[in-house]
DSSP file (Angstrom, degrees, kcal/mol; ACC not computed):
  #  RESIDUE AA STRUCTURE BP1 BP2  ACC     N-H-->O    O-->H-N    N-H-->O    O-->H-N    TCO  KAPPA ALPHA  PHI   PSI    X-CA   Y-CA   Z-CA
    1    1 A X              0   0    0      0, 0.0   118,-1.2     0, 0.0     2,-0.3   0.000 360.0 360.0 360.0 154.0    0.0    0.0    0.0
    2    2 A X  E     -ab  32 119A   0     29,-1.7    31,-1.2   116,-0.1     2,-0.4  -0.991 360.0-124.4-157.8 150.8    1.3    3.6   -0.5
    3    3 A X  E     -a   33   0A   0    116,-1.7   118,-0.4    -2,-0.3     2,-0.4  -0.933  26.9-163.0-103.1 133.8    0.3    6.8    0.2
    4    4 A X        -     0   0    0     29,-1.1     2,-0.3    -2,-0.4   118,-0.1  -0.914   8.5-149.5-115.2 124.4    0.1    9.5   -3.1
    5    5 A X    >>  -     0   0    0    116,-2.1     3,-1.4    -2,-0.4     4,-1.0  -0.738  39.5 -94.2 -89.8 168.9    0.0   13.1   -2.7
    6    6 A X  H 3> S+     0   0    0      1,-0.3     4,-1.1    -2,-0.3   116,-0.1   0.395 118.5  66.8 -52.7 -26.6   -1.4   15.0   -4.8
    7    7 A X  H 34 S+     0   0    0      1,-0.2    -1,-0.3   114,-0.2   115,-0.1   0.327 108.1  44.7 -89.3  26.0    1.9   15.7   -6.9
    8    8 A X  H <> S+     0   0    0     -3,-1.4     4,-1.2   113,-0.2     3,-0.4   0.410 112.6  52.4-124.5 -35.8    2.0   12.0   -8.1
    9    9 A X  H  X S+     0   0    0     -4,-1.0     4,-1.2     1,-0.2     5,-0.2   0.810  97.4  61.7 -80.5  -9.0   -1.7   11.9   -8.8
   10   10 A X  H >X S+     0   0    0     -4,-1.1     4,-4.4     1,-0.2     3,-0.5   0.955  98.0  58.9 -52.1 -55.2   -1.7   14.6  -10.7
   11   11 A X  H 34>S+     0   0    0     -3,-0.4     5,-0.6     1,-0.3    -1,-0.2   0.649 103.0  51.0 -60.5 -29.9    0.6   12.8  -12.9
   12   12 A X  H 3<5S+     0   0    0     -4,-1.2    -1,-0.3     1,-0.1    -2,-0.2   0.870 111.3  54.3 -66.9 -37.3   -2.0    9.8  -13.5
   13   13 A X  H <<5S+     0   0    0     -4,-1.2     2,-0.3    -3,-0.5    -2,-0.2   0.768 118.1  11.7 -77.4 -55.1   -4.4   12.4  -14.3
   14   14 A X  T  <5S-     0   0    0     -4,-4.4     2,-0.6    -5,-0.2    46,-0.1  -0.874  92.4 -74.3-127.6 166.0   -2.7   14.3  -17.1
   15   15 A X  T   5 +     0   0    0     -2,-0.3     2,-0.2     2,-0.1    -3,-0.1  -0.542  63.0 142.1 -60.2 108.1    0.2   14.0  -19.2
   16   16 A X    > < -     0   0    0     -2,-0.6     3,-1.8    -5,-0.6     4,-0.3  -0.951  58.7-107.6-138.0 149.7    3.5   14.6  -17.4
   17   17 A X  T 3  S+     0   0    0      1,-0.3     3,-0.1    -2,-0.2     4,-0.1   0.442 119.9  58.8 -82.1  30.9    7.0   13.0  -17.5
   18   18 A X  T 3> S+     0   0    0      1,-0.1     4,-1.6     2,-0.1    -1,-0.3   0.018  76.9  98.1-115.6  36.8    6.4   11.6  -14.6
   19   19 A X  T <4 S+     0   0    0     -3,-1.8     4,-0.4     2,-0.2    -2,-0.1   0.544  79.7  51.9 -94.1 -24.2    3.4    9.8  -15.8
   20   20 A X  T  > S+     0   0    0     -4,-0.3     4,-1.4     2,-0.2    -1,-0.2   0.810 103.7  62.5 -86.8 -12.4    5.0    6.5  -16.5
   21   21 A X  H  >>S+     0   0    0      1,-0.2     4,-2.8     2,-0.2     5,-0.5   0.917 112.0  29.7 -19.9 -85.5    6.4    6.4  -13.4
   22   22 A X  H  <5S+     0   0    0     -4,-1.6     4,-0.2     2,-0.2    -1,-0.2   0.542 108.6  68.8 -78.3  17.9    3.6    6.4  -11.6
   23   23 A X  H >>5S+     0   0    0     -4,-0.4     4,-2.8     2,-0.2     3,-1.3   0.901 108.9  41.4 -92.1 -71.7    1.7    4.5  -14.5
   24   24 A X  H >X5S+     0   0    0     -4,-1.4     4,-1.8     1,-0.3     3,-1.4   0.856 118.0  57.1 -52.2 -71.6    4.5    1.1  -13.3
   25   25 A X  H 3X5S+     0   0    0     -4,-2.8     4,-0.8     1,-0.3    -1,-0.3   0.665 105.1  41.6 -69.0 -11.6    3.7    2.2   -9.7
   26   26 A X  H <4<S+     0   0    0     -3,-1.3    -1,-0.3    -5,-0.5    -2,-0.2   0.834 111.1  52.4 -87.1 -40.3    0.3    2.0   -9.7
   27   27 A X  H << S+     0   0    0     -4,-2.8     3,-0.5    -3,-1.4    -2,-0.2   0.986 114.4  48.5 -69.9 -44.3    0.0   -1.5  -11.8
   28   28 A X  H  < S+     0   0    0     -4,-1.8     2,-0.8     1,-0.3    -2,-0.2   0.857 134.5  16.1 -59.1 -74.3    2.7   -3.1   -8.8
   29   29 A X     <  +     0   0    0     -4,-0.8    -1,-0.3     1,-0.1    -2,-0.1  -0.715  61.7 169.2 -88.4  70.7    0.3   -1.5   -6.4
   30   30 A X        +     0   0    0     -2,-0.8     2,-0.9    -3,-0.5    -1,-0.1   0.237  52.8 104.4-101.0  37.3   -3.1   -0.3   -7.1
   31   31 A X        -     0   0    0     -2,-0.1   -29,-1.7    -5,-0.1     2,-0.3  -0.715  52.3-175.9-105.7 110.4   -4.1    0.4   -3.4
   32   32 A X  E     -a    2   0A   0     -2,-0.9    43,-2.2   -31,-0.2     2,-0.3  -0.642  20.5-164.6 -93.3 148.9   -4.1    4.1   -2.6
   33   33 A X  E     -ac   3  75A   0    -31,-1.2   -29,-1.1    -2,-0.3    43,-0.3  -0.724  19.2-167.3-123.5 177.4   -4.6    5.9    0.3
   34   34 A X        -     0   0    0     41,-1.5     2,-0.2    -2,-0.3   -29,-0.1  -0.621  30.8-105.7-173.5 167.2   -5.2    9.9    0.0
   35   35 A X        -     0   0    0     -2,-0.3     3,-0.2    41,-0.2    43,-0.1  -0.428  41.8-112.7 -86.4 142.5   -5.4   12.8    2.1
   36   36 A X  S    S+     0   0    0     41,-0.4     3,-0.3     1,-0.2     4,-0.2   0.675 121.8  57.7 -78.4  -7.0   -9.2   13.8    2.6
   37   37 A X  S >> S+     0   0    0      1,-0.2     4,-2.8     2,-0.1     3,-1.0   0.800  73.7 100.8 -82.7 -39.6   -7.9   17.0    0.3
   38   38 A X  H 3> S+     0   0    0      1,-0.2     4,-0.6    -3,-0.2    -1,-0.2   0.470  78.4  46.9 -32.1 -40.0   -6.7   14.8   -2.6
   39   39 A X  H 3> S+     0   0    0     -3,-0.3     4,-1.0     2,-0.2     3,-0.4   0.954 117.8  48.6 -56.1 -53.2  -10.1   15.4   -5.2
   40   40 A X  H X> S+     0   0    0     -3,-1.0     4,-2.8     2,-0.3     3,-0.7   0.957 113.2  40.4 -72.9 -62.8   -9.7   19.1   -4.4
   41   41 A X  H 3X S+     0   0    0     -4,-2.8     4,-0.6     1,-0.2    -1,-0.3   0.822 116.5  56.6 -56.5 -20.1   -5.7   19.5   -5.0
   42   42 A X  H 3X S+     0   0    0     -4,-0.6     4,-1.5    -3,-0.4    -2,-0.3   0.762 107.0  49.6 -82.6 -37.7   -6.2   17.2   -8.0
   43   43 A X  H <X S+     0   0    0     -4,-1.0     4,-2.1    -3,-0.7    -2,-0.2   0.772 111.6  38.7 -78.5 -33.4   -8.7   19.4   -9.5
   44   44 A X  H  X S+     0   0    0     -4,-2.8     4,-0.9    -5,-0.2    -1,-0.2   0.588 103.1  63.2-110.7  16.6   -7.5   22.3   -9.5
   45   45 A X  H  X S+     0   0    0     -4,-0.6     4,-4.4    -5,-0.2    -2,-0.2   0.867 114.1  47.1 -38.3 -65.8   -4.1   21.4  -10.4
   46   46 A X  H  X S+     0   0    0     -4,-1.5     4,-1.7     2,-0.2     5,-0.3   0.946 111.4  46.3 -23.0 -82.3   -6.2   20.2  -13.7
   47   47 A X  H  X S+     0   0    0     -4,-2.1     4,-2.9     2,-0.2     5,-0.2   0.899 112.4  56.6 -38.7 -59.2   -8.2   23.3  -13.9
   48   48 A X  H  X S+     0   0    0     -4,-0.9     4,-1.3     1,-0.2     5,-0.3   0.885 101.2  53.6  -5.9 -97.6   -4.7   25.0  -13.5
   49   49 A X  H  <>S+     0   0    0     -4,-4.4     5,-3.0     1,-0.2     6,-0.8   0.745 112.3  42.7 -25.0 -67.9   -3.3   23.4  -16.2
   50   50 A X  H ><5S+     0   0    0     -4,-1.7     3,-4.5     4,-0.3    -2,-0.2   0.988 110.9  59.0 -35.4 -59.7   -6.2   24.6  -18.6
   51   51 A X  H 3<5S+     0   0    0     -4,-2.9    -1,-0.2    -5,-0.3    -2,-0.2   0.939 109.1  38.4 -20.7 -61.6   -6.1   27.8  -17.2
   52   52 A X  T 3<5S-     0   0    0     -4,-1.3    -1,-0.3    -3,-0.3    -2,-0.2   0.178 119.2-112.1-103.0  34.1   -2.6   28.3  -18.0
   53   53 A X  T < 5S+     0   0    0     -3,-4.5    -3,-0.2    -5,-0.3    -2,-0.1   0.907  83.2 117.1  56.6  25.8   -3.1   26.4  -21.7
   54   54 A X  S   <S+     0   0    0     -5,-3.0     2,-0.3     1,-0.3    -4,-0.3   0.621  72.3  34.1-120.5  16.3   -1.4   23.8  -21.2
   55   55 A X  S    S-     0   0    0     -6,-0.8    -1,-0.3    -7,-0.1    -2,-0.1  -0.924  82.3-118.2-135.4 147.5   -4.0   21.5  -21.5
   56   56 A X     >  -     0   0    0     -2,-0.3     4,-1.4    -3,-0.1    -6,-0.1   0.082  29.3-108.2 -86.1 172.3   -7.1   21.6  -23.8
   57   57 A X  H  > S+     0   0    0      2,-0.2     4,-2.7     3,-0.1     5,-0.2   0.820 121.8  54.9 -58.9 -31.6  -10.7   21.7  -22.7
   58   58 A X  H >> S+     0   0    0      2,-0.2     4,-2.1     1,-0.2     3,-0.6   0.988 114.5  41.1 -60.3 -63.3  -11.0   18.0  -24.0
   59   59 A X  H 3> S+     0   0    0      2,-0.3     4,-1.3     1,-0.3    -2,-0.2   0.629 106.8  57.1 -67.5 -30.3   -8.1   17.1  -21.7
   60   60 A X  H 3X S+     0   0    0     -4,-1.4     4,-1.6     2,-0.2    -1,-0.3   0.831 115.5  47.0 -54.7 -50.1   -9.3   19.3  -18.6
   61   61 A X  H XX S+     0   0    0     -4,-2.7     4,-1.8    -3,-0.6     3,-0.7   0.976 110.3  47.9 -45.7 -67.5  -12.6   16.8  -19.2
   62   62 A X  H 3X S+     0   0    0     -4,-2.1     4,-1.3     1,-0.3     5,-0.3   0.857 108.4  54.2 -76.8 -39.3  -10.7   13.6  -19.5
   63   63 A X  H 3X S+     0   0    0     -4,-1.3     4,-4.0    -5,-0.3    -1,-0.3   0.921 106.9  53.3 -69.3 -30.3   -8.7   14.3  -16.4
   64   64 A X  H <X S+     0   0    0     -4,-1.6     4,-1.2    -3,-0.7    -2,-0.2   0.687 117.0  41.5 -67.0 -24.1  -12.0   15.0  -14.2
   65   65 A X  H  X S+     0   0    0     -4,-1.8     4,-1.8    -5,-0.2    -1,-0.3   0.791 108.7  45.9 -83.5 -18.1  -13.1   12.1  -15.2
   66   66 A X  H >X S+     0   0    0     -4,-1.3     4,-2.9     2,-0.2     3,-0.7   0.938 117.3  55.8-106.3 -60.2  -10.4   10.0  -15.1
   67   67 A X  H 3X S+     0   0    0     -4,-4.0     4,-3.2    -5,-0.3    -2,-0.2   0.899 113.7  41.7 -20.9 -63.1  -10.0   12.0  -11.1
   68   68 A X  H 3< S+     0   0    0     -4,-1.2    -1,-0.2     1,-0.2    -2,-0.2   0.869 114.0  51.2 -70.4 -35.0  -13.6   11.0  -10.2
   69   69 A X  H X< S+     0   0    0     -4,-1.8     3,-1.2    -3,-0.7     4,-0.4   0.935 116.7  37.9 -44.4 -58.0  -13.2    7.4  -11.7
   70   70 A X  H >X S+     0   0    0     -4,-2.9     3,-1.6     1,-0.4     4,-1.4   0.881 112.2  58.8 -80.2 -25.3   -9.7    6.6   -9.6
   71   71 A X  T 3< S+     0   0    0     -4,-3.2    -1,-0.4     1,-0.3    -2,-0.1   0.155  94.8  64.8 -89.6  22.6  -11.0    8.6   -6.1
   72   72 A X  T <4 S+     0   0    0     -3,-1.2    -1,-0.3    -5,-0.1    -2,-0.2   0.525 114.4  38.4-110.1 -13.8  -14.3    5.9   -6.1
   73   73 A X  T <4 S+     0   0    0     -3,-1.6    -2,-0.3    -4,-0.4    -3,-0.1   0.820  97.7  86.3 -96.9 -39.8  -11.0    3.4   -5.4
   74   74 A X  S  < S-     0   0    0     -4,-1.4     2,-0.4     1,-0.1   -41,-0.2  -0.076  75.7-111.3 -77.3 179.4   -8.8    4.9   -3.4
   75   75 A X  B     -c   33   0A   0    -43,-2.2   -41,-1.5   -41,-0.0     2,-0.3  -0.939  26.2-128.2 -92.9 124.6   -8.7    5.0    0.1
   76   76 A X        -     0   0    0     -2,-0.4     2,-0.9   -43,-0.3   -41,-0.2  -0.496  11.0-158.4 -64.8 103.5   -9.3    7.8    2.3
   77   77 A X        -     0   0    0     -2,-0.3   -41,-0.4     6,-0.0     2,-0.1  -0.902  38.4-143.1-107.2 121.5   -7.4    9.5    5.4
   78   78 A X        -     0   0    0     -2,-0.9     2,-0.4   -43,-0.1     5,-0.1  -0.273  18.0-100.1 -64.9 147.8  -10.3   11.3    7.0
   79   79 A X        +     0   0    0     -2,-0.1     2,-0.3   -44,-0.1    -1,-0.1  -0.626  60.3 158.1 -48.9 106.1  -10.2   14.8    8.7
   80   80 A X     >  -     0   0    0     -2,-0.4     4,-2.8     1,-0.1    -3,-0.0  -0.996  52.3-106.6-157.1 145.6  -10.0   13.7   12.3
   81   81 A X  T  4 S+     0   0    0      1,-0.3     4,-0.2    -2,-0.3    -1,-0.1   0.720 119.7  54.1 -80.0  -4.0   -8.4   16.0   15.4
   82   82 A X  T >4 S+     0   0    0      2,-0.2     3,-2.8     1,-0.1    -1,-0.3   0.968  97.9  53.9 -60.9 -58.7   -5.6   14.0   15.5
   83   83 A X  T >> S+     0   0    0      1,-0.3     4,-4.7     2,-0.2     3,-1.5   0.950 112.8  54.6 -26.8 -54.1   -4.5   14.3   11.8
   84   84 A X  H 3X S+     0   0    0     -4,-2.8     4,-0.8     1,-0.3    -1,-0.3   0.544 105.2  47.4 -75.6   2.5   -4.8   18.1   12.8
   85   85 A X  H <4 S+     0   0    0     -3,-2.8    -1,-0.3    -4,-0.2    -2,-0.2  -0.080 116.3  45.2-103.0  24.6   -2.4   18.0   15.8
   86   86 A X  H <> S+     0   0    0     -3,-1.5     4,-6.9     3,-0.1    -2,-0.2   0.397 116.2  47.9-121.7 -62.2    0.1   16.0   13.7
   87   87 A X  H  X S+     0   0    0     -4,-4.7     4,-0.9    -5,-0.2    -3,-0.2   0.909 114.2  42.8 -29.3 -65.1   -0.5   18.5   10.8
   88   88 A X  H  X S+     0   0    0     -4,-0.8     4,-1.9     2,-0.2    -1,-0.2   0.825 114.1  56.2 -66.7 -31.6   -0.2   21.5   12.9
   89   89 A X  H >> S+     0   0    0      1,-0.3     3,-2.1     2,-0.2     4,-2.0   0.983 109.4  49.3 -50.6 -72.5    3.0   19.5   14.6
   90   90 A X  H 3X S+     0   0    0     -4,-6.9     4,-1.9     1,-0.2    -1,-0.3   0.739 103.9  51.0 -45.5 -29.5    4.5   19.2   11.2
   91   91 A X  H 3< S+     0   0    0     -4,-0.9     5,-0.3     2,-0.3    -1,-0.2   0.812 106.1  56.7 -84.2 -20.5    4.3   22.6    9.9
   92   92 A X  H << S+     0   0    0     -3,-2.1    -1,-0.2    -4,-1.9    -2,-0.2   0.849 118.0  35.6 -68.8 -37.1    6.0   23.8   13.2
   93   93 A X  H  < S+     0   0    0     -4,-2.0     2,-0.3     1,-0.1    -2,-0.3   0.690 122.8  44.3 -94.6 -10.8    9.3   21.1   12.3
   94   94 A X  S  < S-     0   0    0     -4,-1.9     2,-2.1    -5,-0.3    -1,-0.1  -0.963  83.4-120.4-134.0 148.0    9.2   21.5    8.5
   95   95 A X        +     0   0    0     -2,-0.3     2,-0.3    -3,-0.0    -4,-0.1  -0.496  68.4 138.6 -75.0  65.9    8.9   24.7    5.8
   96   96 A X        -     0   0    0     -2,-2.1    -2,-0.1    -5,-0.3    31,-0.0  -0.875  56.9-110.8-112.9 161.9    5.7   23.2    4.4
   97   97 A X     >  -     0   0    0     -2,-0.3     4,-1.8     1,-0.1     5,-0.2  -0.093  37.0-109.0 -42.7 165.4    2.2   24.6    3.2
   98   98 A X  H  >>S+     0   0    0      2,-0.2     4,-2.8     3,-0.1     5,-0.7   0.906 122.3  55.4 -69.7 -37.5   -0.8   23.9    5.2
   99   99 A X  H  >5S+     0   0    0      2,-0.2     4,-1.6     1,-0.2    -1,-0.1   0.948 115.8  39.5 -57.5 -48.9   -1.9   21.4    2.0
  100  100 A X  H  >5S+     0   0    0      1,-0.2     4,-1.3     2,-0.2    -1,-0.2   0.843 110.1  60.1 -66.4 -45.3    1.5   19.5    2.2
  101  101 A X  H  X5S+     0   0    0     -4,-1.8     4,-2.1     2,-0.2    -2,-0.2   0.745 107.5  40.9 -35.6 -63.1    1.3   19.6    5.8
  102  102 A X  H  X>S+     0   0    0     -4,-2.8     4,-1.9     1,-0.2     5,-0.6   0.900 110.8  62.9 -78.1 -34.4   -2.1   17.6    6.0
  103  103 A X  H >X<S+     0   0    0     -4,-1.6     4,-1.5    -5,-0.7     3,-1.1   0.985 106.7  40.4 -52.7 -42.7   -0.7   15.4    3.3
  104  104 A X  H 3X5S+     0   0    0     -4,-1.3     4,-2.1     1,-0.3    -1,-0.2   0.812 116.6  50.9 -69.1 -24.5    2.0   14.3    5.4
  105  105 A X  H 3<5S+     0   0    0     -4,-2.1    -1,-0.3     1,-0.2   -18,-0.2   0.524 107.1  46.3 -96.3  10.8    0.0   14.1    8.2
  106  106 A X  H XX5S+     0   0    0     -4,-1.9     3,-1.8    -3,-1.1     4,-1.7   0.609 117.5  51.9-108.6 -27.2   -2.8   12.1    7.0
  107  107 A X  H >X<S+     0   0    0     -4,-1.5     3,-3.8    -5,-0.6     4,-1.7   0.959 108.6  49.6 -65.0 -88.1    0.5    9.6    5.3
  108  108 A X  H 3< S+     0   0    0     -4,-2.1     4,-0.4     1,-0.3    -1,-0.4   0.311 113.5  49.8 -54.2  -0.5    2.1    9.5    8.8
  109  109 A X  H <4 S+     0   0    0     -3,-1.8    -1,-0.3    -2,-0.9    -2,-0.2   0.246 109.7  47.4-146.4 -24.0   -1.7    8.4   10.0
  110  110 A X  H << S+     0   0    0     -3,-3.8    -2,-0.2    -4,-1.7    -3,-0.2   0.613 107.4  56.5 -93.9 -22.9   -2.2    5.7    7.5
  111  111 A X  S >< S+     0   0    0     -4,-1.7     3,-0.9    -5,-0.4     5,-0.2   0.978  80.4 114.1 -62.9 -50.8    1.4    4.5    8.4
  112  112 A X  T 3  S-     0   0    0     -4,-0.4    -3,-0.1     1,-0.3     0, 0.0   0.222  92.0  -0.3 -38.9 123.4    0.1    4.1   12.4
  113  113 A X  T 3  S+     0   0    0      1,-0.2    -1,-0.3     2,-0.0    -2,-0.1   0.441  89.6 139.5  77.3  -1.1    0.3    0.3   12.9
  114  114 A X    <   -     0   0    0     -3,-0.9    -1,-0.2     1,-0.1    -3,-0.0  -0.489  52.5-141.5 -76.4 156.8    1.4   -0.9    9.8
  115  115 A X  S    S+     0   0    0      2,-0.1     2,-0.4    -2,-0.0    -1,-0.1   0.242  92.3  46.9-117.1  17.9    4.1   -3.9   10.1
  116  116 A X  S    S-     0   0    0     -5,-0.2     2,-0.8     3,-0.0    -2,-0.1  -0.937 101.5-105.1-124.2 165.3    6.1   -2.2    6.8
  117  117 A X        -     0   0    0     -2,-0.4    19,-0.1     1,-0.1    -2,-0.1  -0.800  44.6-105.9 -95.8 138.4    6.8    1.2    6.6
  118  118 A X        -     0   0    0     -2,-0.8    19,-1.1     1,-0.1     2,-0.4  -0.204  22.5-128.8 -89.5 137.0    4.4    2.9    4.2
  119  119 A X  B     -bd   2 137A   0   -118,-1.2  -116,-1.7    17,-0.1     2,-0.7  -0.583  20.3-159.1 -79.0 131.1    5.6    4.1    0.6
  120  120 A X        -     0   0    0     17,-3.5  -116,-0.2    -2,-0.4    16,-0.1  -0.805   6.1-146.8-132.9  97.9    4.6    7.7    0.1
  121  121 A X        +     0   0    0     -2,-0.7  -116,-2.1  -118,-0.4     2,-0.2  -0.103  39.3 148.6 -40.3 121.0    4.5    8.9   -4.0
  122  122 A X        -     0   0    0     17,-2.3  -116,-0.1  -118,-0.1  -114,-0.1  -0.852  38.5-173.8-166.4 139.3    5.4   12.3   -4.0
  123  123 A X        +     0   0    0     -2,-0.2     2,-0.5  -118,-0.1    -1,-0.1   0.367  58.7 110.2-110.0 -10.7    7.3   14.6   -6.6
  124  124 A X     >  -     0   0    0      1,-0.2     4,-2.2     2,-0.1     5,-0.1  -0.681  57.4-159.9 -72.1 112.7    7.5   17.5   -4.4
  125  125 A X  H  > S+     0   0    0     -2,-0.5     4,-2.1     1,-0.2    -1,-0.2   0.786  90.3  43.5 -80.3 -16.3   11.1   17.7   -3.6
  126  126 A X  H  > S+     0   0    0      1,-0.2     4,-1.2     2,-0.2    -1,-0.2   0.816 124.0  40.9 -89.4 -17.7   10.7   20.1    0.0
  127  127 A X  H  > S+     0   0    0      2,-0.2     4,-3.5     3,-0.2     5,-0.3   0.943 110.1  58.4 -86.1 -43.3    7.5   17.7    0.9
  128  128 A X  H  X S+     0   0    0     -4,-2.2     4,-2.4     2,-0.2    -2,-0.2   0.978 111.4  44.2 -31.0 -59.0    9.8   14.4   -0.4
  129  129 A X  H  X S+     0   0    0     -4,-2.1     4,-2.5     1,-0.2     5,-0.2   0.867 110.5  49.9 -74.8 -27.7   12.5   15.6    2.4
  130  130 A X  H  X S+     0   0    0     -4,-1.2     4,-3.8     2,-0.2    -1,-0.2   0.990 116.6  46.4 -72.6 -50.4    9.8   16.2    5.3
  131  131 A X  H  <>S+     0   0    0     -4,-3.5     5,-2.1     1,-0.2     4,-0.3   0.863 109.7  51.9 -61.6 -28.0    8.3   12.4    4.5
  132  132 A X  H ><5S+     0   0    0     -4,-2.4     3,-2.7    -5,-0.3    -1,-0.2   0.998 111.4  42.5 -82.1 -51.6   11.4   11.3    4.4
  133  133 A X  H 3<5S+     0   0    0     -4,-2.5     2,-0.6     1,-0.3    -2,-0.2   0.973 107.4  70.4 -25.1 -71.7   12.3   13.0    8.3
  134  134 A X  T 3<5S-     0   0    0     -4,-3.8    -1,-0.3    -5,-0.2    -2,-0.2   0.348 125.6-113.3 -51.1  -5.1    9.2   11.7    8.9
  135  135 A X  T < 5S+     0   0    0     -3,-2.7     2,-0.3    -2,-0.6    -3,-0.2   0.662  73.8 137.9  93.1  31.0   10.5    8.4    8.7
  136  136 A X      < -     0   0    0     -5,-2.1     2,-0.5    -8,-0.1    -1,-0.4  -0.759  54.9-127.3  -2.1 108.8    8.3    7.8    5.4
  137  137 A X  B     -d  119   0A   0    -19,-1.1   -17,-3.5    -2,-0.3     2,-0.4  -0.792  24.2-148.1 -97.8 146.9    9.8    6.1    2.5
  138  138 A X        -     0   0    0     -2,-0.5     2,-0.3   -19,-0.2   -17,-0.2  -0.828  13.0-138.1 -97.4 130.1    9.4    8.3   -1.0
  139  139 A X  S    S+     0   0    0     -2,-0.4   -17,-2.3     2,-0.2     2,-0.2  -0.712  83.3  41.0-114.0 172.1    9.1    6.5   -3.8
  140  140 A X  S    S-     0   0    0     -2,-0.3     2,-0.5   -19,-0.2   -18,-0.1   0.922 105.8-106.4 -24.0 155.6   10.7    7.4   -6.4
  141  141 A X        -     0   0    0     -2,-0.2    -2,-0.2     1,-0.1    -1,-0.0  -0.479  37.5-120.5 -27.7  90.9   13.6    8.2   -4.8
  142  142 A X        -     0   0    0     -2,-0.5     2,-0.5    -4,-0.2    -1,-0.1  -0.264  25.1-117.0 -62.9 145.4   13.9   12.1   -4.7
  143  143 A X              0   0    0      1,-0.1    -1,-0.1    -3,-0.0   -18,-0.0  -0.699 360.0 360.0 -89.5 136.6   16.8   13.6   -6.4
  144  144 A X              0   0    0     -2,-0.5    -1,-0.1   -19,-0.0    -2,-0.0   0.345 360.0 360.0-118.2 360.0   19.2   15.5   -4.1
């Protein structure tokens, strides 16, 4: 099982060159766990992308779908006031957003109790290095 933020799902979603990447990581694994934020940052990354032309409205389509398709599978880390003391924890030990910030802390929350340590998809190199403090392994590797 692994947990993807949002800058790996993105990648399922639209064309990116890190889309075959997670294409092979998804076929070894297809159980995903999310962030309860994960439809939201995934959509408007999308929308983004149109926005700023670099994807068409046909492709802004096909990625909302293809979003709403893969989120009826994944698995969920719920909003819960632990997640937010963990969150708030992190943001105090790392230079992250508050969005990165719950990602890592709903990842560190899915980890709880697991007998491997949970793989956490991420292309965001300053969010890579906090999961990785966090005792999180990133797959792919981030380059340093």
């Amino acid at each position: 099982m692994r947990f993807w933020d949002s800058s790996a799902l993105v990648s399922l979603l639209v064309p990116e060159p890190a889309s075959g990447v997670v294409s092979r990581l998804l076929r070894t694994d297809p159980e995903i766990v999310v962030a309860w934020t994960a439809t939201i940052e995934c959509a408007a990354a999308c929308v983004r992308k149109h926005r700023e032309r670099a994807a068409s409205s046909a492709q802004l389509a096909g990625a909302l779908a293809r979003l709403r398709d893969l989120s009826g599978y994944w698995n969920v880390a719920e909003p819960t006031m632990a997640l937010r003391s963990i969150a708030e924890k992190i943001v105090a030990r790392h230079a992250l957003r508050a969005g990165d910030a719950i990602q890592l802390a709903s990842a560190t929350v899915a980890a709880e109790g697991g007998e491997e340590p949970l793989e956490f998809v991420c292309f965001d190199t300053r969010l890579a290095l906090a999961a990785t403090t966090e005792g999180l392994r990133v797959v792919p590797e981030p380059s340093r």
